[in-house]
N, C-alpha and C positions, 0 to 999 in steps of 0.2 A: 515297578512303576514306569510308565512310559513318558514319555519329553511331555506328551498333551497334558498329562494328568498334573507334571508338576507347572506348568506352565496355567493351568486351572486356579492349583494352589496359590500362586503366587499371586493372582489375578483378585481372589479371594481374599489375600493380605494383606494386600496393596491399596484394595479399591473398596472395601468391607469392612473389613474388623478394622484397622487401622482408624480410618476415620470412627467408628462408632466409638471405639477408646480416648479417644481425641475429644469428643462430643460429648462424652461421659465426664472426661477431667476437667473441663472448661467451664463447669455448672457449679461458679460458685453462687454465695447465698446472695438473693436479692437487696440492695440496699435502699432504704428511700433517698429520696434526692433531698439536696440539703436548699434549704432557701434563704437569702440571709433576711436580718430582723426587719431591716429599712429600706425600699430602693432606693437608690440612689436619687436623686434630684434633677430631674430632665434639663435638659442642655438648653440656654436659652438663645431665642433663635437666632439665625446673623442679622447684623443689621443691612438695611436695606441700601442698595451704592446710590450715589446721587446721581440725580438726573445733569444729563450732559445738556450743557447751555446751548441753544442755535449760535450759529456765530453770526456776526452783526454781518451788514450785508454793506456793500462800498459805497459808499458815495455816490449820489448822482451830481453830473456837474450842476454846476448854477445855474438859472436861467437866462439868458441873455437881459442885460438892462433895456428898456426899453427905448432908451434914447440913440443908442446907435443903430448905425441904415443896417439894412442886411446884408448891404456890397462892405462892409467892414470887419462884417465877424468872419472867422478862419474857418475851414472845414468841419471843423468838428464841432463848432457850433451853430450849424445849418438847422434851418426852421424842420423841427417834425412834419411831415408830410400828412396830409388831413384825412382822417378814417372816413372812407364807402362802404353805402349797408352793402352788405353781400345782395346780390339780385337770386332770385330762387326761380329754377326750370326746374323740370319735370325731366327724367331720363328720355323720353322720346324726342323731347325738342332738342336736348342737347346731342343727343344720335341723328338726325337729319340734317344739322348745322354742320356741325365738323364729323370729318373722318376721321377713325380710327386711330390714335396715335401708335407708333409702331414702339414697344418699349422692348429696352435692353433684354435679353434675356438672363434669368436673374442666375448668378454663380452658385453652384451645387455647394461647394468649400469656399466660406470667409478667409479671407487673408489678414483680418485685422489683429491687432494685439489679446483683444481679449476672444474673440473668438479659438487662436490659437491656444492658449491657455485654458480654457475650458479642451478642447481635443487634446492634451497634454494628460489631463487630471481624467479626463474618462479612459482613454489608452491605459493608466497604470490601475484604477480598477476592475475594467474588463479583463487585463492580461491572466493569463495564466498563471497559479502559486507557482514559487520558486520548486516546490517538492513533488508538483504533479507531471 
């Protein structure tokens, strides 16, 4: 017998008989499945959380009495300034009146709190897995 031959053989023991023995002993007899007599009684459901209240909103101050002058009441209780309808133009008329305002050019990257915070929170799941 030459190395091929036995090298065949074992190929054949290994990877053949072996398993089909294995496959043969493994067959035991089928059993039915067992069910019990009653199921169980379903879970009842949670209960629902309560609704979160709005929170009351602050105070607005008083309105000034009306018997004092207006030269008497302190800053902060200065007369409301009285609402103007909006007047309505047409984009043409407002483009031949005023030129162009020159505005800032707007920042590629916020600097602010939450801006940063969100570029914190995408940075760690775009990065790369620790294993790749």
């Amino acid at each position: 017998m030459s190395l091929g031959d036995l090298l065949g053989l074992l190929f054949l023991l290994f990877f053949v008989i072996i398993p089909i023995l294995q496959g043969l002993s493994r067959r035991p007899t089928p059993t039915p499945p067992v069910f019990p007599e009653e199921p169980p009684p379903p879970e009842p459901p949670p209960e629902p959380r309560p609704k979160a209240r709005p929170k009351p909103r602050p105070k607005s101050p008083p309105a000034p009495l009306p018997q004092q002058r207006p030269e008497a009441r302190g800053p902060e209780q200065r007369p409301s300034l009285e609402r103007v309808p909006l007047e309505v133009r047409f984009r043409e008329e407002v483009e031949k009146e005023t030129p162009l305002l020159q505005r800032k050019p707007r920042r590629l990257v916020a600097a602010d709190r939450e801006s940063l915070l969100k570029g914190v929170i995408w940075h760690e799941i775009l990065k790369r897995p620790k294993g790749f």
